[in-house]
N, C-alpha and C positions, 0 to 999 in steps of 0.2 A: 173835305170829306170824300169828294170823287175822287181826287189824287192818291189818297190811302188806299180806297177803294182799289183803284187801278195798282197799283206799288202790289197791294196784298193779294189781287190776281196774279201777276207777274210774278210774285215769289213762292204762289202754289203750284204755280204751271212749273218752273225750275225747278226747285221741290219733287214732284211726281214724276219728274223724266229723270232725277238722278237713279234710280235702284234699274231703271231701263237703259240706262247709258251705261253702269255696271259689266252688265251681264253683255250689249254688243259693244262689237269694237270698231271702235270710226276708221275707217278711211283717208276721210277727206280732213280740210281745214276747215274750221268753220266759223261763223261770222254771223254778229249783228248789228242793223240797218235800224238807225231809229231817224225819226224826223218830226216837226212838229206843223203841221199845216192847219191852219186858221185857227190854233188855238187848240189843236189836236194833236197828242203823240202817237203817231203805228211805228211800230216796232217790227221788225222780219228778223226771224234766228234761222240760218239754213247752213248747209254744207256747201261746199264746193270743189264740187270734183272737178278732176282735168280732162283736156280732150286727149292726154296720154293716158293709156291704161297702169295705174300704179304699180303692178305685178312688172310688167314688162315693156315699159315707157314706148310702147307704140304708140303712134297716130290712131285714134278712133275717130266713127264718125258718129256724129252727135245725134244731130235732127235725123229720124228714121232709121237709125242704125241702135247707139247706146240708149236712145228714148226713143220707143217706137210709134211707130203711127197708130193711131186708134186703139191706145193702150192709154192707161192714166199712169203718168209718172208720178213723184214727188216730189218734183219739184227742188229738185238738191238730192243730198247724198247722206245716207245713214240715217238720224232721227229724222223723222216726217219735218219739214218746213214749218217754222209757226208766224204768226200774223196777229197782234195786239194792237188794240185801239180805244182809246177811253171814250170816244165819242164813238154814236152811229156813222157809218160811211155809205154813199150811195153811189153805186157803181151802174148808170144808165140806169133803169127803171128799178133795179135792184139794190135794196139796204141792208146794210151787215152792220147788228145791233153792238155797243161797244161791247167787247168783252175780247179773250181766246180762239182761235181759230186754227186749223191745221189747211194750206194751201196745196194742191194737185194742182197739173195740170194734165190737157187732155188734145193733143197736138196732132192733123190731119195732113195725108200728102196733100193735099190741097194747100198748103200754109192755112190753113186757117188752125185756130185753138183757143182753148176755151180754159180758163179760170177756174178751179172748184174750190168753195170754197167751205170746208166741212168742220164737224161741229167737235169728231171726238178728238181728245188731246193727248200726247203721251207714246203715241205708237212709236213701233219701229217703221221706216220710210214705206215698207211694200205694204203694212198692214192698211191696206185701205178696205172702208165699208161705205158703199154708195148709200146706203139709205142712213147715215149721218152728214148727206151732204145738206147742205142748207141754200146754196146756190152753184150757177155756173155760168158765166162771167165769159163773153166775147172778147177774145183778147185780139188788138191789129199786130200784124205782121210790119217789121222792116226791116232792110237791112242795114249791118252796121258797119260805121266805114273801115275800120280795121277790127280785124278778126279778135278775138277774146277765147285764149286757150285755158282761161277757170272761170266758170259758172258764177255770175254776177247778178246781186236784186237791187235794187234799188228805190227809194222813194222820195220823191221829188216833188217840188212847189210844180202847177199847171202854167205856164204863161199866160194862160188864159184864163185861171181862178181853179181855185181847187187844189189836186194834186194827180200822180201818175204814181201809177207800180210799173218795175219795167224788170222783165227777166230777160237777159242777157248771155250768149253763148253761143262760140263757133261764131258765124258770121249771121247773127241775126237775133233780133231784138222781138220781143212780145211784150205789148203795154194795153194797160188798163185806165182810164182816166176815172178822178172821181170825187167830188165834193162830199164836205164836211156838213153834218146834218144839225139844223139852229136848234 
């Protein structure tokens, strides 16, 4: 029943972003991340943009430049990034009930940056509304050993039990660790 459950989410959410994928035109490639951790499928749908600008295949600069500092990005390119889970997930004292989700992020010259994790679905990437955010999430900084010229998510087993979100680009990595809730 919860696997239907989840299936019939997942096919409302694609469903209500076609007539919005319609009307904009993507850019980017785009791609999804699925994984199953302790018995848990999360899902990521995002774009991928390059660190060449598609118009005119320059070099851009990523951190601070094409995503600015103390601005909320979306986390990828064109339809807002999305984030599904059949079960609760608990990200440090924070848990994101199973269901839809649309992922921001919120990235500081400091390196530091933050996770949001909001609640409306469907948008186009810029259309963000903070007061549908439902969290926001301490993301660690690192850097990566060879540089990543297209925006990469990923989700991954934890070594240490659980699992990790990691967004990836330019030369440096943002992760989230987080267990699956019994």
């Amino acid at each position: 029943m919860n696997k239907l459950k989840s299936i019939l989410t997942i096919a409302a959410i694609a469903v209500s972003t076609l007539p919005l994928m319609a009307q904009q035109k993507r850019v980017s490639p785009h791609e999804t991340v699925s994984a199953v951790i302790d018995g848990n499928r999360i899902t990521v749908v995002y774009g991928r943009p390059y660190t060449k600008d598609p118009k005119s295949g320059e070099a851009r600069k990523i951190w601070g430049g094409l995503v600015p500092y103390g601005k909320v990005w979306r986390t990828g390119a064109d339809e807002a990034t999305t984030l599904t889970t059949q079960k609760p997930i608990v990200f440090g004292d924070t848990t994101i009930p199973a269901g839809a989700y649309t992922l921001y992020t919120l990235p500081q010259e400091d390196g530091s940056a933050k996770l949001i994790v909001n609640k409306q679905l469907g948008q186009w990437g810029t259309q963000y509304d903070e007061k549908q955010d439902l969290a926001r999430i301490d993301l660690k900084k690192d850097a990566l050993e060879k540089p990543l010229d297209q925006l990469a998510i990923a989700v991954a087993k934890n070594p240490s039990g659980g699992g990790v979100l990691k967004i990836m680009w330019e030369d440096t990595q943002y992760s989230a660790a987080f267990t699956v809730q019994k």
